[in-house]
C-alpha positions in Angstrom: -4.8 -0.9 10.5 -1.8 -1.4 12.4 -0.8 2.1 14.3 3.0 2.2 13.3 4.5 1.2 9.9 7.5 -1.4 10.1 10.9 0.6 10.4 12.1 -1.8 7.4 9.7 -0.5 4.7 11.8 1.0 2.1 10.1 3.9 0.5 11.4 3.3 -2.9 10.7 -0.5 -2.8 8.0 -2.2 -4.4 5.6 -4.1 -2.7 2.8 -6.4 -4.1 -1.2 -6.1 -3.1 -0.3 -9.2 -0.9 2.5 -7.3 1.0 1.1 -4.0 0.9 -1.8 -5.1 2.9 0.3 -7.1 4.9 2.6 -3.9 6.4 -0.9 -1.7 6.5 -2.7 -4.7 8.2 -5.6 -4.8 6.3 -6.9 -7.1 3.7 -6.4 -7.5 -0.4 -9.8 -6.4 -0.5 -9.7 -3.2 1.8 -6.3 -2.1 0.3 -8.4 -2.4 -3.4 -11.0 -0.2 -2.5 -8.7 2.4 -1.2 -7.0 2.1 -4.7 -10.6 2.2 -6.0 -11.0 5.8 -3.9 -7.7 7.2 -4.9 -6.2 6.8 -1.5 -3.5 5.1 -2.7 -2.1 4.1 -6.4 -1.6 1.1 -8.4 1.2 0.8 -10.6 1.4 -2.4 -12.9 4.7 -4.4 -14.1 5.2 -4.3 -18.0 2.4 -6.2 -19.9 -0.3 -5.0 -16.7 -1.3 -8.2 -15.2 0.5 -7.2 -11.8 -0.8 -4.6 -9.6 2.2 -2.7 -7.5 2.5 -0.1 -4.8 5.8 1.8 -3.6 6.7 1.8 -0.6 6.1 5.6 -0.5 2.7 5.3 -2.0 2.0 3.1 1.0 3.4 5.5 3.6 1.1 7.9 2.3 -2.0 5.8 3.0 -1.2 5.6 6.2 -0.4 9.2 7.3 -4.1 9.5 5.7 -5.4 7.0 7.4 -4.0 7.1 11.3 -4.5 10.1 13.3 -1.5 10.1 15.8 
């Protein structure tokens, strides 16, 4: 988990698993299981094969997540 989020996360963008993960530094895996725990949601592109997260959902994890 990296400490500080990067300044250029936009908290209305939308960000795959992939990315998501990426910004939080954690794995596709890790970043499910919070989404399995409620820690953070998954929203899905029309037709649901696509699991997304907002940038504001992501912020959100991590204010849980790091203690500062």
């Amino acid at each position: 988990m990296v400490a500080v989020l990067p300044s250029s996360i936009q908290p209305d963008g939308i960000y795959t698993p992939g990315k998501a993960a990426e910004i939080l530094g954690i794995g596709t895996t890790t970043l499910w299981r919070y989404a399995q725990r409620g820690l953070i949601r998954r929203h899905t592109r029309p037709g649901g094969k696509t699991a997304l997260s907002t940038g504001r959902d992501i912020i959100r994890l991590h204010r849980t997540l790091v203690i500062v």
